[in-house]
DRENGUGU-497075 format. One record per residue (C-alpha): residue number from 1; x, y, z; residue in three letters. Coordinates in pm, 1 decimal, always signed. Example, Ala and Ser with C-alpha at 12.3 -4.5 7.8 and 13.67 -1.06 7.14 Angstrom:
BEGIN
+-----+----------+----------+----------+-----+
!   i !       xx !       yy !       zz !  aa !
+-----+----------+----------+----------+-----+
!   1 !  +1230.0 !   -450.0 !   +780.0 ! ala !
!   2 !  +1367.0 !   -106.0 !   +714.0 ! ser !
+-----+----------+----------+----------+-----+
***
This chain:
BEGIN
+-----+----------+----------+----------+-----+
!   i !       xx !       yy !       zz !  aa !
+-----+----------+----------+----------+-----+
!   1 !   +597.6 !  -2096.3 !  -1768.8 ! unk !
!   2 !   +480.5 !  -2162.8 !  -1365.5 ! unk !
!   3 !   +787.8 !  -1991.6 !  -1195.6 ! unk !
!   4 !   +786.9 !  -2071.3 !   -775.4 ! unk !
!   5 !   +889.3 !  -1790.5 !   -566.5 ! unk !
!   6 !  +1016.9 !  -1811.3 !   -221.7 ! unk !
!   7 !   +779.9 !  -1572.0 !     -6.7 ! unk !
!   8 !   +657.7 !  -1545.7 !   +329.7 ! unk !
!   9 !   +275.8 !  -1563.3 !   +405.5 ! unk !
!  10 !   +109.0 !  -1252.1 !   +457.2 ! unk !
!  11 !   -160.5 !  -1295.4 !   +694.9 ! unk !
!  12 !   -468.6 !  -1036.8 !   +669.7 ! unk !
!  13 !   -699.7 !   -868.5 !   +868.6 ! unk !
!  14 !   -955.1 !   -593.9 !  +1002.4 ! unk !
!  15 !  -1002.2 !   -258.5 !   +800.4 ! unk !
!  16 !  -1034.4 !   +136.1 !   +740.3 ! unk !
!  17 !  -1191.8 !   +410.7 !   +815.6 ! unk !
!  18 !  -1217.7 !   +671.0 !   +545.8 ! unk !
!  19 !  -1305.9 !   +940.8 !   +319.9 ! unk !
!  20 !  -1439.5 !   +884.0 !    -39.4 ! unk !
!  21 !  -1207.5 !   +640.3 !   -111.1 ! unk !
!  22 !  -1113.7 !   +272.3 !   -132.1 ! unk !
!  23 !   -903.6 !    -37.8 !   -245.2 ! unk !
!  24 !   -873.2 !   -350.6 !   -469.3 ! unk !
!  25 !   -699.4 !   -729.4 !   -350.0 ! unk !
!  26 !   -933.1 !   -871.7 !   -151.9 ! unk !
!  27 !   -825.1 !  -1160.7 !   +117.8 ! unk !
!  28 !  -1019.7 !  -1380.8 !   +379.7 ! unk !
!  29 !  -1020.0 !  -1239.9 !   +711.3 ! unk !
!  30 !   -960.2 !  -1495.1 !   +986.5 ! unk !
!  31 !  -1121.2 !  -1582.5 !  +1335.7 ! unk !
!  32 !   -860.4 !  -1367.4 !  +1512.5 ! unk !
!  33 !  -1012.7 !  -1002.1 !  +1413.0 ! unk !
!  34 !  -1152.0 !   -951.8 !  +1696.3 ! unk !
!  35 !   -917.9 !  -1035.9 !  +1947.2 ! unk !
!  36 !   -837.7 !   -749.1 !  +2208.2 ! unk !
!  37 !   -542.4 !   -619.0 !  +2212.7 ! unk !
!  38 !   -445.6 !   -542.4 !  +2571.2 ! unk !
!  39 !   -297.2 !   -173.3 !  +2455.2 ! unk !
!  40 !   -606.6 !    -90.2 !  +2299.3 ! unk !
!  41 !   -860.1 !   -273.5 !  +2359.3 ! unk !
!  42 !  -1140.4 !   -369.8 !  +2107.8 ! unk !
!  43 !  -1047.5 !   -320.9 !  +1705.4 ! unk !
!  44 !  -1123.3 !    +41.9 !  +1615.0 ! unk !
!  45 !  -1416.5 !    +51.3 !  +1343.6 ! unk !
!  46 !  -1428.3 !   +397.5 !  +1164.9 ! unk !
!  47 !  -1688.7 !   +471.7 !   +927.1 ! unk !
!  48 !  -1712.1 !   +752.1 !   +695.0 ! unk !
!  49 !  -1884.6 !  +1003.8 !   +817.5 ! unk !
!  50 !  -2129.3 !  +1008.1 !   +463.4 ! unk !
!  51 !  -2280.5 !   +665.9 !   +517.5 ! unk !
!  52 !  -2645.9 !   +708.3 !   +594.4 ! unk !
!  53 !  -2731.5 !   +454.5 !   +877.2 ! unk !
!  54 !  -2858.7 !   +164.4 !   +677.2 ! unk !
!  55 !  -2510.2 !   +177.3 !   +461.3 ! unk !
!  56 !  -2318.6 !   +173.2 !   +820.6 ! unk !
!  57 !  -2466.9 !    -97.8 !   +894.8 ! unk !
!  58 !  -2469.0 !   -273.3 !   +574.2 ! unk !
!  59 !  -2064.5 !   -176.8 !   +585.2 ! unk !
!  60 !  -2022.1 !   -329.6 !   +878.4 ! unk !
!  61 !  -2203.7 !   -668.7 !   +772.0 ! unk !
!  62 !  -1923.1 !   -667.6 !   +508.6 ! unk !
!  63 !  -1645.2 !   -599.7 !   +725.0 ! unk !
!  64 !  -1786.6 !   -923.5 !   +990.9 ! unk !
!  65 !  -1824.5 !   -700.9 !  +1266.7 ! unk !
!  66 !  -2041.8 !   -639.2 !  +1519.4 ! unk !
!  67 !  -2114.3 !   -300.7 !  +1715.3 ! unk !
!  68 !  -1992.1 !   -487.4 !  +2073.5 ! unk !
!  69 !  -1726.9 !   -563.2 !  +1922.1 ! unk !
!  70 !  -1525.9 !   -272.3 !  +1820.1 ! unk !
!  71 !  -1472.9 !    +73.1 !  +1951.4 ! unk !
!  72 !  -1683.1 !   +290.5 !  +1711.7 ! unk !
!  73 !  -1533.4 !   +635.9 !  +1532.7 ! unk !
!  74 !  -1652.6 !   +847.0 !  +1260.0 ! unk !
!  75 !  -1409.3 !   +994.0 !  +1019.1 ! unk !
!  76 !  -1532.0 !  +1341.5 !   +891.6 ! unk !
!  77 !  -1433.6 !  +1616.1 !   +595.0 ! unk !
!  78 !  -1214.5 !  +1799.5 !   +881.1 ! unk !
!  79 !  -1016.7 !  +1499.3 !   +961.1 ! unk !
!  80 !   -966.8 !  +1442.8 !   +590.2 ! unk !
!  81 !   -834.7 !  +1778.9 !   +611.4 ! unk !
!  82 !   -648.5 !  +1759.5 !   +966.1 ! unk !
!  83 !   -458.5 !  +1479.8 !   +858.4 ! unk !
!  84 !   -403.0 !  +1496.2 !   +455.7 ! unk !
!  85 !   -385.0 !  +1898.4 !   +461.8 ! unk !
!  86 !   -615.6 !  +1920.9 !   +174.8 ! unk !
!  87 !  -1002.6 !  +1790.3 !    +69.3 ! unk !
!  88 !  -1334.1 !  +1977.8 !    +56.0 ! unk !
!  89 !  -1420.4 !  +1942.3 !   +412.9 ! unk !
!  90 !  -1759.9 !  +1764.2 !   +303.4 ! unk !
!  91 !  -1883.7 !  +1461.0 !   +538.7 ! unk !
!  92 !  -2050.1 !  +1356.8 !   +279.0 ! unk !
!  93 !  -1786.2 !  +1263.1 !    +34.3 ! unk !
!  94 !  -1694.3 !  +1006.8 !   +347.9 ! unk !
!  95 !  -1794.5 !   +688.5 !   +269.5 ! unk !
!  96 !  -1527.0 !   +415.3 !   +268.8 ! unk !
!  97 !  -1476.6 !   +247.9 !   +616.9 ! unk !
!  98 !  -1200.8 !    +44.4 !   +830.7 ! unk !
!  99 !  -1121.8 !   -174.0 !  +1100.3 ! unk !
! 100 !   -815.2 !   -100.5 !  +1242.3 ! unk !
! 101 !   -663.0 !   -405.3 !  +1497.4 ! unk !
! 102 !   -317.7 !   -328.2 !  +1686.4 ! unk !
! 103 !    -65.5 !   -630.8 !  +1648.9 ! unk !
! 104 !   +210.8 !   -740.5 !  +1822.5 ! unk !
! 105 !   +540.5 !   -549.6 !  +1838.6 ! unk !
! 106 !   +748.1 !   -690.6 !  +1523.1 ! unk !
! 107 !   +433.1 !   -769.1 !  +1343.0 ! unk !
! 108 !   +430.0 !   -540.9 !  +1034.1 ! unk !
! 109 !   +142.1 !   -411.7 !   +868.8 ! unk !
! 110 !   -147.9 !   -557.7 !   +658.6 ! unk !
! 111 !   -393.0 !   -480.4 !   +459.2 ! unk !
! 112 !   -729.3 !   -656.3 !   +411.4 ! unk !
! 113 !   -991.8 !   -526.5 !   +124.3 ! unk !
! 114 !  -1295.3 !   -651.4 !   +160.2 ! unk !
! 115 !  -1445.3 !   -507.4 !    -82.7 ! unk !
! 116 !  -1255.0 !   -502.2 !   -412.4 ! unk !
! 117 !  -1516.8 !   -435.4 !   -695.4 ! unk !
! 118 !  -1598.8 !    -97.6 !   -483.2 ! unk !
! 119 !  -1214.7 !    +20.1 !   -486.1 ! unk !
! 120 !  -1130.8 !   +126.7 !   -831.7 ! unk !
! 121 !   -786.8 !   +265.8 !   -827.4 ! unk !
! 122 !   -531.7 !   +158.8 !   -499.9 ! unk !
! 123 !   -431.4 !   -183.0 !   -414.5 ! unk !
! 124 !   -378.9 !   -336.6 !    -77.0 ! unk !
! 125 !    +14.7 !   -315.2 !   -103.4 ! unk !
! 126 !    -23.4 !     +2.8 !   -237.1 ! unk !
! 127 !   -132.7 !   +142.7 !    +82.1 ! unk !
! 128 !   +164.6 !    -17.1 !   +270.0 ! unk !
! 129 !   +407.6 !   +186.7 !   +180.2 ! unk !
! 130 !   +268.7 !   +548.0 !   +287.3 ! unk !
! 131 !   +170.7 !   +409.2 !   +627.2 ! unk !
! 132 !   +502.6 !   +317.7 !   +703.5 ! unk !
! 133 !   +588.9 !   +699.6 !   +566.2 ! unk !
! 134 !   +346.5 !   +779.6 !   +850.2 ! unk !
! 135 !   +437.0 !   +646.3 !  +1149.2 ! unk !
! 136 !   +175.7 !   +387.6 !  +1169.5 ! unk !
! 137 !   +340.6 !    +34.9 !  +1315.0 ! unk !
! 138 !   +244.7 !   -310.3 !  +1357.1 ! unk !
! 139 !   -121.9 !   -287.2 !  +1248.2 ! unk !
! 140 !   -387.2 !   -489.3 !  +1073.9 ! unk !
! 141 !   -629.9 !   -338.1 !   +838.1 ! unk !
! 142 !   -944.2 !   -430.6 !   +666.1 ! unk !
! 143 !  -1125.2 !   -187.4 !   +437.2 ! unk !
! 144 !  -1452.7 !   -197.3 !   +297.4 ! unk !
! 145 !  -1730.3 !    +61.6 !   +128.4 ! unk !
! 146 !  -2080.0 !    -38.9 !     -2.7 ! unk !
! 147 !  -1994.7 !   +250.9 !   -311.1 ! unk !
! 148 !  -1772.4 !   +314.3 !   -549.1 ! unk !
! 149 !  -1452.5 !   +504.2 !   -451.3 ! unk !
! 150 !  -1088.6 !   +512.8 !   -566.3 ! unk !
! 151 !   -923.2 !   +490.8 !   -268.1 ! unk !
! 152 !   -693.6 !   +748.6 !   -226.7 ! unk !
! 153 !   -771.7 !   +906.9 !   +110.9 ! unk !
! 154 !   -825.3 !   +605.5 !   +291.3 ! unk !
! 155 !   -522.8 !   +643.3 !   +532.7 ! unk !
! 156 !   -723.5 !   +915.5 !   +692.6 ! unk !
! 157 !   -919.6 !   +653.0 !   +866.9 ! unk !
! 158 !   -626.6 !   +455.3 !   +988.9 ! unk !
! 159 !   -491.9 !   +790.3 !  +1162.7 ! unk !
! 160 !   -809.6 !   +876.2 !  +1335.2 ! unk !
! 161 !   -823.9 !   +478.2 !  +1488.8 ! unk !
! 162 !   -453.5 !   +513.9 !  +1607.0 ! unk !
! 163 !   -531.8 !   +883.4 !  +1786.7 ! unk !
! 164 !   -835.6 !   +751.8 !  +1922.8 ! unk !
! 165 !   -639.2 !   +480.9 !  +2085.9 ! unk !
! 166 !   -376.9 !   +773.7 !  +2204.2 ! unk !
! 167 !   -110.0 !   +721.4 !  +1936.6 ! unk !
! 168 !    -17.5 !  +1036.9 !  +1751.1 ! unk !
! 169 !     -6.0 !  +1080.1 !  +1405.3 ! unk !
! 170 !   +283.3 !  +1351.2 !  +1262.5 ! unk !
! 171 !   +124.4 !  +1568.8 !  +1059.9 ! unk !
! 172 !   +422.0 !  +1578.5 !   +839.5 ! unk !
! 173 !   +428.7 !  +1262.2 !   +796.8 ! unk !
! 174 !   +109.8 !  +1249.5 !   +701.3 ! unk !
! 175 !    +89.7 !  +1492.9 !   +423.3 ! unk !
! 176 !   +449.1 !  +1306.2 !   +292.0 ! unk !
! 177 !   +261.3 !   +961.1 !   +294.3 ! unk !
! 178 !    -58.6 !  +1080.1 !   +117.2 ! unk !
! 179 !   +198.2 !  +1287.3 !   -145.6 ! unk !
! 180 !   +400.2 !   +933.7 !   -177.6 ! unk !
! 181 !    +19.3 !   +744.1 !   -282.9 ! unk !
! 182 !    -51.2 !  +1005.3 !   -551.4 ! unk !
! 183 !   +286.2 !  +1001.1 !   -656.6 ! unk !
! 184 !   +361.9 !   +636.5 !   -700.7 ! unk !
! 185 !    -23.0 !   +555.3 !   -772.2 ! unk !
! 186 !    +30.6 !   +795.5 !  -1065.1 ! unk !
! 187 !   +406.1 !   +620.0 !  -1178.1 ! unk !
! 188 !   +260.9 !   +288.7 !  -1142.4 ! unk !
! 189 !    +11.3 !   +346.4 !  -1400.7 ! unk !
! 190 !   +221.2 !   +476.5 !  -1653.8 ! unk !
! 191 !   +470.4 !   +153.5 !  -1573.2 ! unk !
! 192 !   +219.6 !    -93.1 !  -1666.7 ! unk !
! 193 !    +52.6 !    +62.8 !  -1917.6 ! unk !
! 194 !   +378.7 !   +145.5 !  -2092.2 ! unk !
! 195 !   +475.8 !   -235.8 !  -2037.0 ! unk !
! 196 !   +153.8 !   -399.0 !  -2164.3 ! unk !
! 197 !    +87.1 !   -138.6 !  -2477.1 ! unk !
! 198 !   +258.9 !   -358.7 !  -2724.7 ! unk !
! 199 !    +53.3 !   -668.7 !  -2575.0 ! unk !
! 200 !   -315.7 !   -643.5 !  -2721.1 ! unk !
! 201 !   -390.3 !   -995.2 !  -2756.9 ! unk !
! 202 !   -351.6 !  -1033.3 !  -2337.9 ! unk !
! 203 !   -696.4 !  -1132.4 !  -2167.1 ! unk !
! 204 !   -835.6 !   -878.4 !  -1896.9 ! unk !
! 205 !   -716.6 !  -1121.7 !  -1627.2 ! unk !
! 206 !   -365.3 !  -1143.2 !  -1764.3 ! unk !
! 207 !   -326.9 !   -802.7 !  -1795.5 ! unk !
! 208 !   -436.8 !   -750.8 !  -1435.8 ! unk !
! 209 !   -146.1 !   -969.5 !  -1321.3 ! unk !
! 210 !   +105.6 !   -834.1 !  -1497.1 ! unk !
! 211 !    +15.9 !   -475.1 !  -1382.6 ! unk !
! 212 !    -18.0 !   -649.8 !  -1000.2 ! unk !
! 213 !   +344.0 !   -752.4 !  -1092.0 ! unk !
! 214 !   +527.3 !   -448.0 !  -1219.5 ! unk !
! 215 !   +294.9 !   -215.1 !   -936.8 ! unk !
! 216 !   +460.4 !   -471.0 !   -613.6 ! unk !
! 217 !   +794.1 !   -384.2 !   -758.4 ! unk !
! 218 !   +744.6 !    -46.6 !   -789.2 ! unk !
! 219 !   +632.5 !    -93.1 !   -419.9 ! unk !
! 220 !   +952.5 !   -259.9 !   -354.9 ! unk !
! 221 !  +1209.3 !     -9.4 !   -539.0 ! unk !
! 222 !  +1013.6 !   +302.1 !   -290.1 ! unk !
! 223 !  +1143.4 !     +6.4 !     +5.1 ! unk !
! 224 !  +1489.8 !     +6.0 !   -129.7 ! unk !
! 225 !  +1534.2 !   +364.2 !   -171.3 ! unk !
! 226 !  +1420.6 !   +418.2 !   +197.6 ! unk !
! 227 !  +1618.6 !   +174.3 !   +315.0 ! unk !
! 228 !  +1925.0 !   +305.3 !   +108.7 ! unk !
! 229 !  +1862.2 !   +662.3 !   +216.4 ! unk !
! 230 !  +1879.8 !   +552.0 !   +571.2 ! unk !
! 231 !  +2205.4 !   +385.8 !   +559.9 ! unk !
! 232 !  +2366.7 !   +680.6 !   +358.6 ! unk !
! 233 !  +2208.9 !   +892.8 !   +596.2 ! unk !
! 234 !  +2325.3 !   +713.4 !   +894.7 ! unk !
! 235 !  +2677.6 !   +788.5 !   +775.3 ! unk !
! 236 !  +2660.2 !  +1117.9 !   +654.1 ! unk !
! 237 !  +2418.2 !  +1275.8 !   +874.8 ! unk !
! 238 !  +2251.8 !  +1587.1 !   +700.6 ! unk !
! 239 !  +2576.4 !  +1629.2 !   +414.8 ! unk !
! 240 !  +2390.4 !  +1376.9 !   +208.9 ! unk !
! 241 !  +2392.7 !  +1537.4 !   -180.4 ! unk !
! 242 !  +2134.0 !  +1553.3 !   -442.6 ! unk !
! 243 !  +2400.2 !  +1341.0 !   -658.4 ! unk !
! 244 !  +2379.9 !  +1100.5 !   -434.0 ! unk !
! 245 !  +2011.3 !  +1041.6 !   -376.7 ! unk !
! 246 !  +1984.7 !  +1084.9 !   -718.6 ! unk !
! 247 !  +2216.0 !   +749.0 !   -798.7 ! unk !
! 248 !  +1990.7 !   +540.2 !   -476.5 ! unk !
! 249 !  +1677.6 !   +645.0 !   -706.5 ! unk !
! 250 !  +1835.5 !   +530.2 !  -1025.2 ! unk !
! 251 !  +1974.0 !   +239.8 !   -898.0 ! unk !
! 252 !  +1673.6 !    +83.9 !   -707.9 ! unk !
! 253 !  +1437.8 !   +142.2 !  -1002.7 ! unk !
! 254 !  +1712.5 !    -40.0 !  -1243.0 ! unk !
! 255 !  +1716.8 !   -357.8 !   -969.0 ! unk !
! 256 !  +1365.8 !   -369.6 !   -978.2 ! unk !
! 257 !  +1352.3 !   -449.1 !  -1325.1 ! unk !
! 258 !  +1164.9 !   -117.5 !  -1416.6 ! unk !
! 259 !  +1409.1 !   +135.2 !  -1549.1 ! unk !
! 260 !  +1259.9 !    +17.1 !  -1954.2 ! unk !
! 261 !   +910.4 !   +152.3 !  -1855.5 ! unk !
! 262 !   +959.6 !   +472.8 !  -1670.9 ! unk !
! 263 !  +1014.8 !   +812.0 !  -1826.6 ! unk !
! 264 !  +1224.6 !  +1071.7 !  -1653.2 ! unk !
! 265 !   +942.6 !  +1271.1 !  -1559.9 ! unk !
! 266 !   +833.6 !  +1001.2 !  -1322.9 ! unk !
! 267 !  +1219.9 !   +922.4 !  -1180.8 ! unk !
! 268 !  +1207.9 !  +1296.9 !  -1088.2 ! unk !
! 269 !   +911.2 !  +1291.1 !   -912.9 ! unk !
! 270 !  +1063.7 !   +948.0 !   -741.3 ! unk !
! 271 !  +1382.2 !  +1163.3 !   -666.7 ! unk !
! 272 !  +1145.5 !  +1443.6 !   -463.3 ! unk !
! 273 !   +997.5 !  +1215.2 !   -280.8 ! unk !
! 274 !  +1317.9 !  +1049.3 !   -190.4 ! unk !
! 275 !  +1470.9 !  +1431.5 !    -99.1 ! unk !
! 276 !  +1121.5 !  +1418.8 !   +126.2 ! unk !
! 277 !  +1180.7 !  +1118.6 !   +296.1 ! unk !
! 278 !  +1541.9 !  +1276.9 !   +370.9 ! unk !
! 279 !  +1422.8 !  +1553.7 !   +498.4 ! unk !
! 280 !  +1061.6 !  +1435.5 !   +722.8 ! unk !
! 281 !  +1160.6 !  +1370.2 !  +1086.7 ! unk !
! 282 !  +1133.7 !   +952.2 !  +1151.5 ! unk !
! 283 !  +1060.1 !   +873.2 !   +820.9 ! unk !
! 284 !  +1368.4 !   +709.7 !   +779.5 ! unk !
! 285 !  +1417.8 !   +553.5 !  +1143.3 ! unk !
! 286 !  +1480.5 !   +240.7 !  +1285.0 ! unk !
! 287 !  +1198.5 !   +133.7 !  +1356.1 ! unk !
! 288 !  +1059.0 !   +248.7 !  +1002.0 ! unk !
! 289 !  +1347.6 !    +39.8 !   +866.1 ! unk !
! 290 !  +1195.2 !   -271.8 !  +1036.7 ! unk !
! 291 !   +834.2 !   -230.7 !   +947.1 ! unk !
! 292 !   +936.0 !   -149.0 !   +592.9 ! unk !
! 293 !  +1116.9 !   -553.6 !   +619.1 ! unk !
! 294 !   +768.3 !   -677.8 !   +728.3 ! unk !
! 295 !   +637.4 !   -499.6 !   +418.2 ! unk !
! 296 !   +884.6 !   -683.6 !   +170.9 ! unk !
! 297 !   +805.3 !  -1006.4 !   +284.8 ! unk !
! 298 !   +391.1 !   -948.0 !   +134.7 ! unk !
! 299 !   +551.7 !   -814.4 !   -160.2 ! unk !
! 300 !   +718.0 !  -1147.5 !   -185.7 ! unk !
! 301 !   +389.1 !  -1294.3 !    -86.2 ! unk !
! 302 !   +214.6 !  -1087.5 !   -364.5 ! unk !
! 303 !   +441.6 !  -1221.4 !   -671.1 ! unk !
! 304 !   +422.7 !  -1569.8 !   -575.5 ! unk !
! 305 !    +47.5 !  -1547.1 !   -602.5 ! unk !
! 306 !    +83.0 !  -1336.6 !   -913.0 ! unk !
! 307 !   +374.7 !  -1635.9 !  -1072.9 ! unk !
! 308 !    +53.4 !  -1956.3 !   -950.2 ! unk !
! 309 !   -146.2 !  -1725.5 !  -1155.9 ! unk !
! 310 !    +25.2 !  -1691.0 !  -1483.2 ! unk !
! 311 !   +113.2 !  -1993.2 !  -1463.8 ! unk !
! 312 !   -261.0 !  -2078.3 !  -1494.5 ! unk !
! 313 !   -333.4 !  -1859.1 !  -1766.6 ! unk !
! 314 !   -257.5 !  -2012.7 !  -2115.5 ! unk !
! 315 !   -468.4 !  -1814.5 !  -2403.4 ! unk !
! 316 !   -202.9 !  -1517.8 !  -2400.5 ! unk !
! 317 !   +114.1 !  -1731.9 !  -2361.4 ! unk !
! 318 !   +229.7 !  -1818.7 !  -2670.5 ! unk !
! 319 !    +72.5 !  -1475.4 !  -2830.4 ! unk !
! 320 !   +284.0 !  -1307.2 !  -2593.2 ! unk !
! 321 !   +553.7 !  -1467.7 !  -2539.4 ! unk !
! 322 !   +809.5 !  -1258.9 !  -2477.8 ! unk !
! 323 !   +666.4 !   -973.8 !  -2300.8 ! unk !
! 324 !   +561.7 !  -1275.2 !  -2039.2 ! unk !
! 325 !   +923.7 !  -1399.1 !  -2070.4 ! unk !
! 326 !  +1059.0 !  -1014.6 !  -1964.8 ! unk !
! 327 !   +826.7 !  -1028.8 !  -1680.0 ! unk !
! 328 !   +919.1 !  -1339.4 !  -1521.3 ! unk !
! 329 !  +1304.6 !  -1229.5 !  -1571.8 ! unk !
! 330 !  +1218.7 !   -891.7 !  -1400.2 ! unk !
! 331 !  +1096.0 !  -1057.3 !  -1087.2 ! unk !
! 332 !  +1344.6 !  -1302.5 !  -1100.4 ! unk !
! 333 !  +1584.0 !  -1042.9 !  -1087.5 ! unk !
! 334 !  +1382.4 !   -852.1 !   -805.8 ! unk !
! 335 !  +1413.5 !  -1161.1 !   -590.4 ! unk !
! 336 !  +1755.4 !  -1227.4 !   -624.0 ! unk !
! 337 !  +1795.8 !   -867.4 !   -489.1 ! unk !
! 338 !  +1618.5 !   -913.6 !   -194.2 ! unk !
! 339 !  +1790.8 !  -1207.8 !    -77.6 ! unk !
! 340 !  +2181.1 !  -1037.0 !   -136.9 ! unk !
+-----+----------+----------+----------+-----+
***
């Protein structure tokens, strides 16, 4: 059952500053982390703000960094609150870090965790998504924390490296992008668990990489229907209907190969998000547009590892059969519409 994918590499590296919080999908940094970037300088290390100082520096062991070798920023309870518009304020529910690297222009954004057995509930494409939603461009990011943490309010380290380099961050767009995690952290879960309930003879491992699966095409749908939004709204300036971003909701879902395992509930919630991303200033903008492409191409990345890896896994095959068979169609589908 080893299905080949055509996908582009997705190249990895530094990482986040945060806010109790973290992320699973760990992959290798290489030897180019610490290159300066003439724009900004050194990578921008920010630690969370709860680490005592023997946990900073054990965090930064983790991330392969060095103090010369980054500029060095704390992200605090009031940033978690300047930049998400909610939290408790408390520095010491700050304990997940990053290292944030500016890239090239027309280099996309990735994701690097470092530390995946620490990040319990967001994976490394999952964040891609809301930091396009929030203005952040071209960008490489590792992640790390030496504790357990689920990983939701991780952005809020990216933001502070990008204004600490002089590159706002829209508060608006902000708030949308750490709405859209919740929201599609929330719908992905009840995808895959509605998808694998009827499977209970799957191994741990295979149930991991079908949920990997059906969470990068949720990933990919939220792509389609910003992409379709901003085409509709290109032509139809602000006289786009609910109707109509209604059918780009339904639609994307369907050629994603997930309309079978979402309820309505969650298409709704898809559908406010999508009115959102209508109505938030730049989230829909060119140059959005073309870091969302960038984005597609590690989803792409991201099944192809996820089809090598099935196709090593053999105990659940033949038990399973055709659940496995309705996966592999499903991203078959979701390739063919990326490529028309």
């Amino acid at each position: 059952m080893k299905i080949k994918y055509a996908a582009l590499a997705m190249t990895t590296m530094l990482a986040i500053g945060a806010v109790g919080t973290a992320i699973p999908m760990a992959v290798q940094a290489d030897n180019t982390d610490t290159v300066i970037d003439e724009r900004w300088g050194k990578p921008t290390f920010v630690a969370g703000a709860g680490l005592s100082a023997a946990q900073k520096e054990e965090t930064m062991n983790i991330l392969g960094i060095t103090a010369d070798q980054v500029n060095t920023q704390t992200a605090t309870g009031a940033d978690l609150i300047k930049y998400l518009g909610s939290g408790s304020g408390d520095d010491a529910a700050m304990l997940s870090s990053v290292v944030v690297t500016r890239k090239n222009e027309g280099s996309g954004i990735t994701v690097d965790i470092v530390t995946p057995e620490n990040i319990t509930l967001i994976t490394a494409d999952q964040y891609k998504n809301p930091l396009v939603t929030a203005g952040v461009t071209d960008a490489s990011i590792k992640v790390g924390s030496v504790v357990k943490v689920t990983g939701e309010s991780a952005l809020t380290g990216v933001y502070k490296a990008f204004e600490a380099n002089g590159e706002t961050i829209d508060s608006d767009r902000a708030q949308l992008a750490q709405t859209e995690l919740a929201t599609t952290t929330d719908v992905a879960n009840e995808i895959t668990e509605e998808a694998t309930s009827d499977n209970a003879d799957m191994t741990e491992e295979e149930k991991q990489a079908a949920n990997e699966a059906y969470q990068t095409q949720l990933n990919q749908t939220l792509v389609d229907i910003k992409k379709e939004l901003a085409d509709l709204k290109e032509q139809k300036g602000d006289s786009v209907t609910a109707a109509e971003v209604e059918e780009i909701v339904n639609n994307a879902i369907k050629n994603n190969g997930l309309s079978e395992y979402i309820s309505q509930d969650s298409i709704n919630q898809l559908i406010s998000l999508a009115q959102q991303y209508l109505n938030t200033e730049g989230v829909l903008s060119k140059e959005s547009i073309a870091q969302l492409d960038k984005i597609s191409e590690g989803f792409q990345n991201t099944l192809n590892s996820i089809g090598d890896k099935f196709g090593n896994l053999t105990s659940a095959v033949k038990a399973n059969e055709g659940f496995f068979q309705g996966l592999w169609n499903s991203i078959t589908d979701f390739f063919g519409n990326l490529f028309n």
